[in-house]
C-alpha positions as CSV (number, residue, x, y, z in Angstrom):
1,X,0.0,0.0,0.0
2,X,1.5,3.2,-0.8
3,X,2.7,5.8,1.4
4,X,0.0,8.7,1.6
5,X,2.8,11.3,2.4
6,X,5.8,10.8,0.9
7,X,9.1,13.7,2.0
8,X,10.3,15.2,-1.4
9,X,12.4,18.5,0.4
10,X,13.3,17.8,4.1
11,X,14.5,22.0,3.6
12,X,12.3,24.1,5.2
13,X,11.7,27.4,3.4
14,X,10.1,30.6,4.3
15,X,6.9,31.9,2.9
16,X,3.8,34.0,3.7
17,X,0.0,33.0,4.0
18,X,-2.1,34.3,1.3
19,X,-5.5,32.2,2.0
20,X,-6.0,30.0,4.4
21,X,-9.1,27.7,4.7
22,X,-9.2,25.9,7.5
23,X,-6.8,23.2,7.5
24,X,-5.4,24.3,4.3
25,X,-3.2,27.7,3.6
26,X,-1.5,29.1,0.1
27,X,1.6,30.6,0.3
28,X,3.8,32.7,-1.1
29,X,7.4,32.1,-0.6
30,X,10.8,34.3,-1.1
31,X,11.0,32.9,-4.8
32,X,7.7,34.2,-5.5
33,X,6.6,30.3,-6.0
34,X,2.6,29.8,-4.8
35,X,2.6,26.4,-3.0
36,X,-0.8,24.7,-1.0
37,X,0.6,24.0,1.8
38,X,-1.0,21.3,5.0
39,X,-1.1,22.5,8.7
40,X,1.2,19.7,9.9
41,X,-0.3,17.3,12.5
42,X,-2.9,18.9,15.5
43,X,-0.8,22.2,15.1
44,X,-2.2,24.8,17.7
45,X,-0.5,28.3,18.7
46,X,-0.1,28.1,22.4
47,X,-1.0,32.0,22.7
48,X,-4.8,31.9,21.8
49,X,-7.4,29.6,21.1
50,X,-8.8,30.2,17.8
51,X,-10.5,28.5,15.1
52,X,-7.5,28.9,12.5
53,X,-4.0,27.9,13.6
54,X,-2.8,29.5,10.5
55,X,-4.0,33.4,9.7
56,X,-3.9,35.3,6.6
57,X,-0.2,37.3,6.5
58,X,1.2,34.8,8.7
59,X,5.0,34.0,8.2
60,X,6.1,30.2,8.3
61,X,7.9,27.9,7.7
62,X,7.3,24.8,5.2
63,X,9.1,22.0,3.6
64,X,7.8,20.0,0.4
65,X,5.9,16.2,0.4
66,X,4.2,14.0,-2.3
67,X,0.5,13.7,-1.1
68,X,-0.8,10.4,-2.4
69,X,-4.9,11.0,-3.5
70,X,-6.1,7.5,-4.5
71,X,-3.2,7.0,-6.4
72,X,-2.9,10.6,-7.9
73,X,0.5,12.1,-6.7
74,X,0.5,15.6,-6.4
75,X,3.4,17.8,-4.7
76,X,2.3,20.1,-1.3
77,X,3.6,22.1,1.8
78,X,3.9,20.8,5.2
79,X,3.8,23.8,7.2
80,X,6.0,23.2,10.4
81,X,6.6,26.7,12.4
82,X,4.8,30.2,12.5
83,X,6.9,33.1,13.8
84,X,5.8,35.1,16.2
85,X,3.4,37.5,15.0
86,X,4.0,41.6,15.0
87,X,0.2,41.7,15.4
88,X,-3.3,40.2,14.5
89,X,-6.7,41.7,14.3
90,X,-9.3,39.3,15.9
91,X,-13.1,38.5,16.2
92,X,-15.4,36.8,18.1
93,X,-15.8,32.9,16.8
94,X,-18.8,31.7,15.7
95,X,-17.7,28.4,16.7
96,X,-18.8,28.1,20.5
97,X,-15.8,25.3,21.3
98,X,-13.3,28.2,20.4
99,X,-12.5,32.1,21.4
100,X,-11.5,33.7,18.9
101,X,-10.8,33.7,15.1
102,X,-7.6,35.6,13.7
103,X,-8.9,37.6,10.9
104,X,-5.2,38.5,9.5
105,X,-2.0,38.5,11.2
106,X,1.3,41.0,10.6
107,X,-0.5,44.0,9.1
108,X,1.0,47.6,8.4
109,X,-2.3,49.4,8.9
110,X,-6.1,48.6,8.6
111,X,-8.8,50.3,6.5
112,X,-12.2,50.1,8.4
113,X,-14.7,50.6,5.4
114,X,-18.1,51.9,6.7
115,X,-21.5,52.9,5.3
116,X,-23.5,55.5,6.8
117,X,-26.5,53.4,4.9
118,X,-27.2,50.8,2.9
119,X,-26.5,49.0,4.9
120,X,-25.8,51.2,8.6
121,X,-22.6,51.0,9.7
122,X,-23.4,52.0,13.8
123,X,-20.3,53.8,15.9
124,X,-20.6,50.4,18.2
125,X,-19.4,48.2,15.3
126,X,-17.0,51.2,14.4
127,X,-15.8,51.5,18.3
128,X,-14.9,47.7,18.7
129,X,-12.9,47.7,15.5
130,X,-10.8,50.6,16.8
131,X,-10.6,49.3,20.1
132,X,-9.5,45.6,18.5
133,X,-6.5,47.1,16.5
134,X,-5.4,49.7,19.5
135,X,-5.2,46.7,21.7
136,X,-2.3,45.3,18.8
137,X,-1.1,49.2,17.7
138,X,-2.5,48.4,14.2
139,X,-3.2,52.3,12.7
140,X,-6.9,52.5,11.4
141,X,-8.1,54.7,8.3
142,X,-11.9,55.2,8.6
143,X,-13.2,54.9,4.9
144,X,-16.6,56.6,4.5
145,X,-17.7,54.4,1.2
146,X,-20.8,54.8,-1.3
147,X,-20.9,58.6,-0.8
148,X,-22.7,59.2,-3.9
149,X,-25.8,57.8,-2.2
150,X,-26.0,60.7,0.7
151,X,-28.8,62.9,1.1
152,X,-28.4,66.1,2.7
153,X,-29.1,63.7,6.4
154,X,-26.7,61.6,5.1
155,X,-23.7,64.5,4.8
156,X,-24.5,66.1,8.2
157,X,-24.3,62.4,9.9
158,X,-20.9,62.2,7.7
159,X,-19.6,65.9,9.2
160,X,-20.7,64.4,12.7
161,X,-18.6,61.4,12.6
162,X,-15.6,62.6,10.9
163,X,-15.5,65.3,13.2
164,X,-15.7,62.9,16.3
165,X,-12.8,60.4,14.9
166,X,-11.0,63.2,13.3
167,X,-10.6,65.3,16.9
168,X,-9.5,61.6,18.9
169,X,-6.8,61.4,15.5
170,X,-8.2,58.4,13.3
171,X,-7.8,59.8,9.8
172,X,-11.0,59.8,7.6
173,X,-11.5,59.3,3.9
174,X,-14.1,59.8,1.6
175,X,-15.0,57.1,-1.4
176,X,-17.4,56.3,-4.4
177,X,-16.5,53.2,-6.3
178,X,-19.3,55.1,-8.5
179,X,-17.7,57.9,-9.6
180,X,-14.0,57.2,-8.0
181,X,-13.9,60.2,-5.7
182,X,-11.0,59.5,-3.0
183,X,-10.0,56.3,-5.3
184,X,-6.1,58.1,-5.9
185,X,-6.3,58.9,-2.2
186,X,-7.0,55.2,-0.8
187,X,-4.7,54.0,-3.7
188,X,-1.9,56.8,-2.2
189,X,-2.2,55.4,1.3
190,X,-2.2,51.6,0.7
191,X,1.0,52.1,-1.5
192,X,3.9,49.6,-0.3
193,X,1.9,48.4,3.3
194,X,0.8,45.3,4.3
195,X,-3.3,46.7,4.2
196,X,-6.3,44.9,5.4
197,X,-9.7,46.0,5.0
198,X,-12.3,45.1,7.1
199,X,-16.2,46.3,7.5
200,X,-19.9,44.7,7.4
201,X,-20.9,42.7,4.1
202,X,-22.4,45.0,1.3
203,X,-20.1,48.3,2.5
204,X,-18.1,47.8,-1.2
205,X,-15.0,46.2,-0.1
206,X,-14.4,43.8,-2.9
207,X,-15.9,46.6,-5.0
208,X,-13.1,48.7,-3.8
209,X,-10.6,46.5,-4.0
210,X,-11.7,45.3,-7.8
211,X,-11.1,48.8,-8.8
212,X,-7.6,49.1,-7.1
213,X,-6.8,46.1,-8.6
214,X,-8.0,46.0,-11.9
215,X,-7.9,42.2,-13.3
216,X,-9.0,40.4,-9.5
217,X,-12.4,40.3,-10.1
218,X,-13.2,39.8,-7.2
219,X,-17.1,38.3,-6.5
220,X,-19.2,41.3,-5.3
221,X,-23.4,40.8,-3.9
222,X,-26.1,42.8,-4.1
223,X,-27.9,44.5,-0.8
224,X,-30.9,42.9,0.4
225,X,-33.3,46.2,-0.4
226,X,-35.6,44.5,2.5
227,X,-32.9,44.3,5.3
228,X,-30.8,47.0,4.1
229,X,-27.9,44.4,4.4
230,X,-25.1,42.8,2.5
231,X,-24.7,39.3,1.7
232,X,-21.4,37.3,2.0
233,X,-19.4,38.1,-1.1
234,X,-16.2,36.9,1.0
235,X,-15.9,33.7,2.4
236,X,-12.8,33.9,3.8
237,X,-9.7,36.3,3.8
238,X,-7.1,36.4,1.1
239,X,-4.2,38.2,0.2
240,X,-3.1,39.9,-3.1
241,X,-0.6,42.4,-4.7
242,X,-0.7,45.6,-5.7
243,X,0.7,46.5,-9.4
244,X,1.3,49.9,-7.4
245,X,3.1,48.4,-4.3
246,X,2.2,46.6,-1.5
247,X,-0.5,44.3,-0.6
248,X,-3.9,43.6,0.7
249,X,-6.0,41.6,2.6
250,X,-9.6,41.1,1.6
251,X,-11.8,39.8,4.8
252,X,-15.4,38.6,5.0
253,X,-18.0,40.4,6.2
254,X,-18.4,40.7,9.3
255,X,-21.7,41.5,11.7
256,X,-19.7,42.3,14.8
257,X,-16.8,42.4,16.9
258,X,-16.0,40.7,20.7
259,X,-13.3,42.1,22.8
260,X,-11.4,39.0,23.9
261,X,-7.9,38.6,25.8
262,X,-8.9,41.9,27.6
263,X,-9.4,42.7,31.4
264,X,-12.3,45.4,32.2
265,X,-9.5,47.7,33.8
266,X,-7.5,47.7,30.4
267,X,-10.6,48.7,28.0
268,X,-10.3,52.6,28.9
269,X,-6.6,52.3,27.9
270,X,-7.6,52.0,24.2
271,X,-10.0,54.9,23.9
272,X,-7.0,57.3,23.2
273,X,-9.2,60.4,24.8
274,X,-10.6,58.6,27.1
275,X,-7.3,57.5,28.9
276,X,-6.0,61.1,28.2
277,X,-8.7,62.3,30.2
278,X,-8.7,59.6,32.7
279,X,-5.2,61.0,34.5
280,X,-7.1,63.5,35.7
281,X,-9.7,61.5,37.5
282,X,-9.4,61.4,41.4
283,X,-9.4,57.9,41.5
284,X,-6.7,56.1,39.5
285,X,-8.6,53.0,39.1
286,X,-11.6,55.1,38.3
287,X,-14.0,52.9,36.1
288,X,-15.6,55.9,34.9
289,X,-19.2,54.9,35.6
290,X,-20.2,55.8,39.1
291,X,-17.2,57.8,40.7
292,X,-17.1,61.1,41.8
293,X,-15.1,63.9,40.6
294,X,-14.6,61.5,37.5
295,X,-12.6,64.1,34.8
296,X,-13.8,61.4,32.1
297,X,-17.6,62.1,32.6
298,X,-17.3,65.8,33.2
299,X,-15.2,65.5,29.4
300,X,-18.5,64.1,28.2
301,X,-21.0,67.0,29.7
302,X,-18.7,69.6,28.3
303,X,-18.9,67.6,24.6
304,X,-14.9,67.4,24.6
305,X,-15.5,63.7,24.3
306,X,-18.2,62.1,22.7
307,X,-21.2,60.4,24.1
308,X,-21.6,57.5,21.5
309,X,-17.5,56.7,22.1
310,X,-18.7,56.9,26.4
311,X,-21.8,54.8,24.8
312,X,-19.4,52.1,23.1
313,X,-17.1,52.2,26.1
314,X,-20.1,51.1,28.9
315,X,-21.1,48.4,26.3
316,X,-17.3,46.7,26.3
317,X,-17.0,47.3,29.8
318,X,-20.2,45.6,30.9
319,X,-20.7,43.6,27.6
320,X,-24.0,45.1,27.3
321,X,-24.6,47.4,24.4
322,X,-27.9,48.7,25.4
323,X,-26.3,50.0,29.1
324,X,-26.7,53.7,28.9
325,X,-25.1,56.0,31.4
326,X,-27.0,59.0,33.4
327,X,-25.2,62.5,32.9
């Protein structure tokens, strides 16, 4: 009986994820050379339970084996080592057996696309992606997508919010796949980083990306004009190359975030103006729900911090997005 794996090149080589799916990753390795690789044995990274042991942008380490398929022999990775990871951008599994699942791994920055309708993007989903890539130091760029469909509600919602992320220091940018405003600028930013973009399903992503990237063709959807939401165009993330420069990460859609590998006392601490604030609280474990002479609340009566970010804060701290503070 035939061997079903068969060692071709005991050399292990150096390469980087480019899809993974499940127990299966691509990669890309130093010679350019795309090789489907195998997670070797019951591989798990000691440093978080997830549902993928093997992330999108990871870097690893691989040698080469003949896979025997019912007498087909075909040539594949064995991936045997990931190196440590710079950082990772995580969400809440839908897999109740696991924590967490790694969305990419070893980014330069993140592009959070987000529609102010059609389908709503709401400053809760907006908050926990900020506060996700804060907890890793992973720079966000707020992309304000499909602006040809704002009404004159639309534009004053679109002041409100760039105004809010603007003064804590998230840059903001403006898109239309429809007529290409802000296309140079997103092209200008992206150029020669390691990008990921991230945001619910139907905000234009792949649309985006497609037109970046002319010649992906990538599979776009449709939104649902009953639920005003986007169906899955994205099944899982994948990785490709600019002509221009750098790459990109392409990430399903995805309907919310869960903080995980977080204490309640450390949540403030990625807020940026809420932690500014916070040093002048009496209290220097203040919590910044029910102490007095709190300088983080008083911040929010004054309007030098705003209430929806105070809003998104109470909901992480008491994983509750309906709790609602009394000024």
């Amino acid at each position: 009986m035939a061997k079903k794996y068969i060692f071709v090149n005991k050399n292990l080589k150096k390469a980087r994820v480019i899809k993974s799916t499940g127990s299966w990753a691509t990669v890309k390795n130093d010679d350019n050379q795309i090789v489907d690789c195998k997670i070797k044995g019951n591989f798990r990274l000691k440093e978080i339970k997830n549902t993928n042991p093997v992330a999108v942008g990871d870097l690893v380490e691989y040698d080469t084996i003949e896979h025997n398929d019912n007498g087909t022999i075909n040539s594949i990775g064995l991936i045997h080592k990931i190196e440590k990871r710079k950082n990772y951008i995580i969400r809440k599994s839908q897999n109740l057996s696991k924590q967490a699942h790694i969305i990419a791994a070893n980014i330069d920055q993140a592009f959070l696309i987000i529609t102010i309708n059609f389908p709503l993007t709401t400053t809760t989903f907006i908050d926990r992606f900020l506060v996700s890539a804060e907890a890793y130091s992973i720079p966000v760029t707020l992309v304000f997508n499909k602006i040809d469909r704002f009404d004159k509600k639309h534009i004053d919602k679109l002041k409100l919010l760039t105004k809010t992320y603007e003064n804590i220091g998230y840059k903001c940018l403006q898109t239309s796949a429809k007529t290409g405003e802000g296309i140079d600028t997103l092209k200008t930013e992206m150029t020669d980083k390691i990008n990921v973009v991230s945001g619910h399903s139907g905000v234009g992503k792949s649309t985006l990306i497609n037109i970046l990237q002319p010649g992906l063709n990538l599979k776009t959807n449709e939104i649902s004009e009953s639920h005003k939401t986007g169906k899955h165009s994205t099944t899982f993330a994948e990785m490709f190359e600019f002509d221009f420069g750098g790459y990109i990460i392409d990430t399903p859609g995805i309907k919310a975030y869960g903080m995980l590998e977080m204490e309640a006392w450390e949540i403030s601490h990625y807020f940026p103006e809420i932690f500014k604030v916070s040093k002048n609280c009496q209290f220097q474990n203040c919590s910044h729900t029910h102490e007095p002479e709190c300088a983080v609340k008083t911040a929010i009566k004054n309007g030098e911090i705003a209430e929806s970010r105070y809003i998104s804060y109470l909901g992480l701290l008491e994983k509750d997005d309906k709790h609602r503070a009394a000024f």
